[in-house]
N, C-alpha and C positions, 0 to 999 in steps of 0.2 A: 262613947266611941270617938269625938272628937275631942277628949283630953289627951285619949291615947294615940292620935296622929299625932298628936302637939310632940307629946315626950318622943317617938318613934324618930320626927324629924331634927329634933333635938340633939337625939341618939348618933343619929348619921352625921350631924354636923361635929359634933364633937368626934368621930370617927376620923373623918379625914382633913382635922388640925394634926402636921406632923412637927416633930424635934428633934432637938440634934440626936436623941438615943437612939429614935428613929432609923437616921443615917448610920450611927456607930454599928446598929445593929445589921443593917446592910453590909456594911463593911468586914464583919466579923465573919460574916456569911460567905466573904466571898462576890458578893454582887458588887462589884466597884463602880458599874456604870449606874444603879438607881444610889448608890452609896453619895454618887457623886453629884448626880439629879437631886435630892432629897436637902444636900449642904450648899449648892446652888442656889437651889428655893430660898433657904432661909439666909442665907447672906444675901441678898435683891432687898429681903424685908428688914432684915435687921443686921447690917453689915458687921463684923467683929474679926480681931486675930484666932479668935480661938478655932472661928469657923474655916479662917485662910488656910492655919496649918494643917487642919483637917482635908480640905481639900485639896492643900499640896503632897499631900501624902497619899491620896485618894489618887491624882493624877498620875502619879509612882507606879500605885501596883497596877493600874490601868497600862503603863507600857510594861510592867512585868509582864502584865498576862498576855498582852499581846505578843512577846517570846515564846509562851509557849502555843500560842494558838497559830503562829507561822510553823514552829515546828510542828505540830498536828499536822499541817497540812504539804511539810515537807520545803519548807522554803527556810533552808537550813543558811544558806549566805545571806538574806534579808535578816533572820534572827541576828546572826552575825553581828551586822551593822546596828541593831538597838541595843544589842549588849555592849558595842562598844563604847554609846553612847549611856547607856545607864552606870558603867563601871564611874562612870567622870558625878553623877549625879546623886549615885542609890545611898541612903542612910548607913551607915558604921554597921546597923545590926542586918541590914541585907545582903551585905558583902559575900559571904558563904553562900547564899541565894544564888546569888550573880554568879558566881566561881560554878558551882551546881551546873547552873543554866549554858554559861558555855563548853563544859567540860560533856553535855549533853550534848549542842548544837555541833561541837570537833569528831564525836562522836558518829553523832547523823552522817556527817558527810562521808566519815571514815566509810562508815557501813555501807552508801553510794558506792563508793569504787573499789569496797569487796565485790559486794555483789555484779559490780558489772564488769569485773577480773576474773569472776568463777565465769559468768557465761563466757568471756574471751575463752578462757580456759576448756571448757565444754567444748568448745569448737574449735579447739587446735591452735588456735589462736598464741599462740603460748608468749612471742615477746608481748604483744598487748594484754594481755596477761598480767605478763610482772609487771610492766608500766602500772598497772591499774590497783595491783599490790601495794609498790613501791611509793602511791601518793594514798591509799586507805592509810597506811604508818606515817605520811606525812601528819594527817592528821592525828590518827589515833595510837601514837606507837606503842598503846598497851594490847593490842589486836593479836590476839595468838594466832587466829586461825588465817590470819594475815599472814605473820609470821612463817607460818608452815607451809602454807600453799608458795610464797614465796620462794621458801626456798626448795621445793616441788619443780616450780618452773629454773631456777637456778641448773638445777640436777639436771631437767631435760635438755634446756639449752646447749650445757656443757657438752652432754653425751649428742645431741645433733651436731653440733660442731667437729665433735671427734669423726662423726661419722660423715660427715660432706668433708673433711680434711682425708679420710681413706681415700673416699670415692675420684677425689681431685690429683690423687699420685694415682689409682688405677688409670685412670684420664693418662696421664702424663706417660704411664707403662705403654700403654696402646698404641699414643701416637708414638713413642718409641718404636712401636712395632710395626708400624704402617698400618694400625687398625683404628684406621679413623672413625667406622660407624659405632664402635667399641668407645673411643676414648670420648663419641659427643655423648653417648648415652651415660655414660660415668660424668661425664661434668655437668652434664642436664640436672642428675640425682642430686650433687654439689649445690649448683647453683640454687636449686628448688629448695633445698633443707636451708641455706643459707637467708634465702630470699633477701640477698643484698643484689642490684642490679647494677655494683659495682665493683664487684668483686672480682678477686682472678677468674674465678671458674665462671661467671657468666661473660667476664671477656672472653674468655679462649671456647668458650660454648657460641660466643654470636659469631666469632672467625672462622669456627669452624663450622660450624651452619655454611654462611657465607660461602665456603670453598666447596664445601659439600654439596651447595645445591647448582654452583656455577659448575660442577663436574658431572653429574646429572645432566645439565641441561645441555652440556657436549656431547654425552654421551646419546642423548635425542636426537642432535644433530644430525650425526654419525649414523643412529639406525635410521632416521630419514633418508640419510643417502641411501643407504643401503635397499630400500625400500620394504624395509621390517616396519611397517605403520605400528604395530603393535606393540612393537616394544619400543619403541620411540616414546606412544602414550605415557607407557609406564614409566619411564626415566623421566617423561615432562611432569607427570605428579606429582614423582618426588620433589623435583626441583620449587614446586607450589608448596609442596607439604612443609618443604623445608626453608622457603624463604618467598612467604604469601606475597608479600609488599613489594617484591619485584617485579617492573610489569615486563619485563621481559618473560619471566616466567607462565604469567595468565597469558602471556600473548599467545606463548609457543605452545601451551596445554589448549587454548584454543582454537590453533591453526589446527593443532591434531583432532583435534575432535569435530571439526569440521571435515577433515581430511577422512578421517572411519565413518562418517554418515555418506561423504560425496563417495566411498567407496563402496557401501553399502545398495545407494541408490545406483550404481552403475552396474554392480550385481544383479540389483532386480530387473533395472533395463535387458539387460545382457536376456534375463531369463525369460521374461516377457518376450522381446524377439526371437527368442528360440521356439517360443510357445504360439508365436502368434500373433501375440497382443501387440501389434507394433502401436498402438494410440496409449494404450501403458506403457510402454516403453518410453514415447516420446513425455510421458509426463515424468516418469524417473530422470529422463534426460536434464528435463526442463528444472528440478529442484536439483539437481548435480551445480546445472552453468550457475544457479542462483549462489552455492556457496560457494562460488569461485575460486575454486583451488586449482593452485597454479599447477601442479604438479599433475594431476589428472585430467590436465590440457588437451593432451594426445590420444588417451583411453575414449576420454568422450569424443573428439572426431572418427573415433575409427570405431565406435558403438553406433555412434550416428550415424556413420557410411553405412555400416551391416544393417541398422536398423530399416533404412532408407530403402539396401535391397533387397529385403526383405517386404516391404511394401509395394517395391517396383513385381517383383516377382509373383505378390500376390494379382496388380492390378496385369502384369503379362498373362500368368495364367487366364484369368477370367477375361481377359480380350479376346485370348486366342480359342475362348470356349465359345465368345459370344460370335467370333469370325466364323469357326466350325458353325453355326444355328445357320450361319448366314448373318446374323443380326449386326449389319456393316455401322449402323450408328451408333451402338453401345460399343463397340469395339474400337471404334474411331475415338469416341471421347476415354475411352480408360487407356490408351496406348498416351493420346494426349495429357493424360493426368503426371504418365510416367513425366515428360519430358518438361512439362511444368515446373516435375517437384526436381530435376534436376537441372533446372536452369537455362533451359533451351537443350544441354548437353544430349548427344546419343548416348543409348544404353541396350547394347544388345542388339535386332537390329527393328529395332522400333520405327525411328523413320522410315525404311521401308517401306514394312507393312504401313504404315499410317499412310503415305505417298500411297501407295497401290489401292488403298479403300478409298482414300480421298478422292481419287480419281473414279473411283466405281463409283461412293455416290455420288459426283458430278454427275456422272452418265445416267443414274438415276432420278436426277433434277430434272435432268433435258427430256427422261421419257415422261416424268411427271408433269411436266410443262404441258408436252405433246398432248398427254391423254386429257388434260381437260381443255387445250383448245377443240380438240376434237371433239368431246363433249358439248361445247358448247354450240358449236359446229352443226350441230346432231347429230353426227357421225357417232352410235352406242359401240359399233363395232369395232370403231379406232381407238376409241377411249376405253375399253375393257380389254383389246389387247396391249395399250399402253400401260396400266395401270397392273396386266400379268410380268409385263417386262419388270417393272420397277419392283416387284416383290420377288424377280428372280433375281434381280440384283440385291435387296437387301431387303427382309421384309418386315423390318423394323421402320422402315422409310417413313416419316411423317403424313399422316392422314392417309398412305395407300391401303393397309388393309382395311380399315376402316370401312373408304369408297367400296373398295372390292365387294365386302361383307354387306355392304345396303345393298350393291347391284345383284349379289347373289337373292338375295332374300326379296326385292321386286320381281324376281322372274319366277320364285313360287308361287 
């Protein structure tokens, strides 16, 4: 058993003693980095030419293959640059290699801006398109399908040109005509098929924009004056639609649309006071004054006045319901509410009546006085006729029913 380790290790070691046939055979294989490893090793131990040229040759196919391992991976201009550099370098019998290799790598690229001219192409895209044709045959000009798509986009160009060249004399027929909404929609089609944004047709398309929308926006004016809110809006639209980046234009589409909501809420006020609701009212009112439109200045003063008397009327009535009870203190203070909410102003004949109760319940103060100094007094007789007086004057009077009602109920 231990002869046979002997020979075993023997075995291994003579295994991995390597030589140059070693490396050739690497080489032959295609392995050029152990090919290169392996003539390495042995020129460190036993330096020679035979080994150098070996390994200069060895370094060779090492940037060949590195050509084609960038194009593997699509790094078609990095190949590029080693090929230019191996043309100055590569042996007599590589030459055709090297031709091979770049006629490969002009290739790649070609194929690149096929393919991304078909997707312009897909997507309408049509002058980036040919552009993207037109440099595929830079590189590759054997590219038929290059070639064709090419002249595909050629064909269509030609034929949209013809057809934004119609559409830019119907323009020109129109404005002839005085049809201007006519001639911008024919230069619009021009200028869009053109997509130059300097072209006639998108000049005479952005002038006439321009005039079109500043005639609109007079024509808002005008139904402004006129007090057409509604069609005012619709002219201010246009005027937006037609020329955004004017802020004249958002100004005036949002004067109006302030203008239909403050008239909106004036409507509701209006209908709320009609109804009743004078505290809705006053909140319609109140979002009206807030978008302060000038123009609805005078609607809301004289909604407000209605509103107002319509409030005064409600608090007249129930005065004069509370006067009928007799009940002279609630009717005092709601007559007083009126003249409050107008300012000190009369309305109707409110001070009057308010002077005429005022005066009652004084009178009923003094008999209220009376009856409890008489109570006090001990006088029960003075003080329960005092105390009848002051509830024929009002019998709302503070603490007299009250009194009355305990003196009633001690005499049960």
């Amino acid at each position: 058993m231990r002869r046979l380790s002997v020979l075993g290790l023997l075995a291994v070691i003579s295994c991995q003693s390597t030589t140059i046939e070693d490396g050739d055979s690497m080489f032959r294989r295609g392995n050029y980095p152990q090919a290169m490893e392996i003539y390495s090793d042995l020129a460190t131990e036993a330096p020679s030419g035979e080994l150098d040229q070996r390994m200069e040759r060895t370094r060779y196919f090492l940037m060949e293959q590195g050509v084609r391992d960038l194009l593997h991976l699509g790094r078609s201009e990095d190949a590029l640059e080693v090929i230019d550099y191996l043309e100055g370098v590569a042996p007599e019998d590589r030459m055709q290699t090297i031709a091979d290799l770049r006629g490969r790598t002009l290739r790649q690229i070609g194929r690149r801006h096929y393919d991304l001219g078909f997707a312009y192409y897909e997507a309408t895209q049509i002058e980036a398109a040919a552009r993207e044709y037109v440099l595929c045959l830079s590189w590759d000009p054997e590219n038929q399908d290059a070639k064709t798509n090419l002249a595909r986009c050629e064909q269509w160009l030609t034929t949209r040109d013809r057809i934004a060249e119609d559409y830019y004399f119907q323009g020109m027929d129109h404005l002839r005509a005085d049809q201007d909404l006519r001639a911008r929609t024919a230069f619009m089609h021009a200028a869009t098929l053109l997509g130059d944004d300097d072209s006639q047709a998108a000049e005479r398309l952005t002038n006439l924009t321009t005039s079109l929308a500043e005639e609109s926006r007079e024509k808002s004016y005008l139904f402004m004056e006129a007090g057409l809110t509604g069609q005012a809006w619709v002219a201010a639209q246009d005027a937006v639609y037609l020329a955004p980046d004017d802020p004249r234009n958002q100004e005036l589409a949002n004067h109006l649309a302030d203008m239909v909501l403050s008239n909106a809420y004036l409507v509701a006020a209006d209908v709320a006071r009609r109804g009743g609701e004078t505290m809705a009212a006053d909140e319609f009112l109140e979002k009206t004054r807030q978008l302060g439109v000038v123009e609805h200045g005078e609607r809301i003063r004289t909604v407000t006045e209605l509103n107002q008397d319509r409030k005064n009327s409600d608090h007249y009535a129930r005065a004069r319901a509370y006067e009928l009870d007799n009940q002279m203190v609630h009717a005092r203070d709601r007559y007083q509410q009126i003249l409050d909410d107008e300012g000190g102003f009369g309305w109707r004949d409110v001070e009057q009546r308010l002077t005429a109760i005022s005066a009652r319940l004084a009178e009923a103060k003094q008999k209220m006085t009376a009856a409890q100094v008489a109570r006090n007094a001990g006088d029960i007789d003075g003080y329960v006729s005092g105390l009848q007086e002051v509830l024929r004057l009002s019998v709302d009077f503070p603490d007299a029913m009250e009194q009355y009602r305990a003196h009633l109920a001690e005499k049960e």
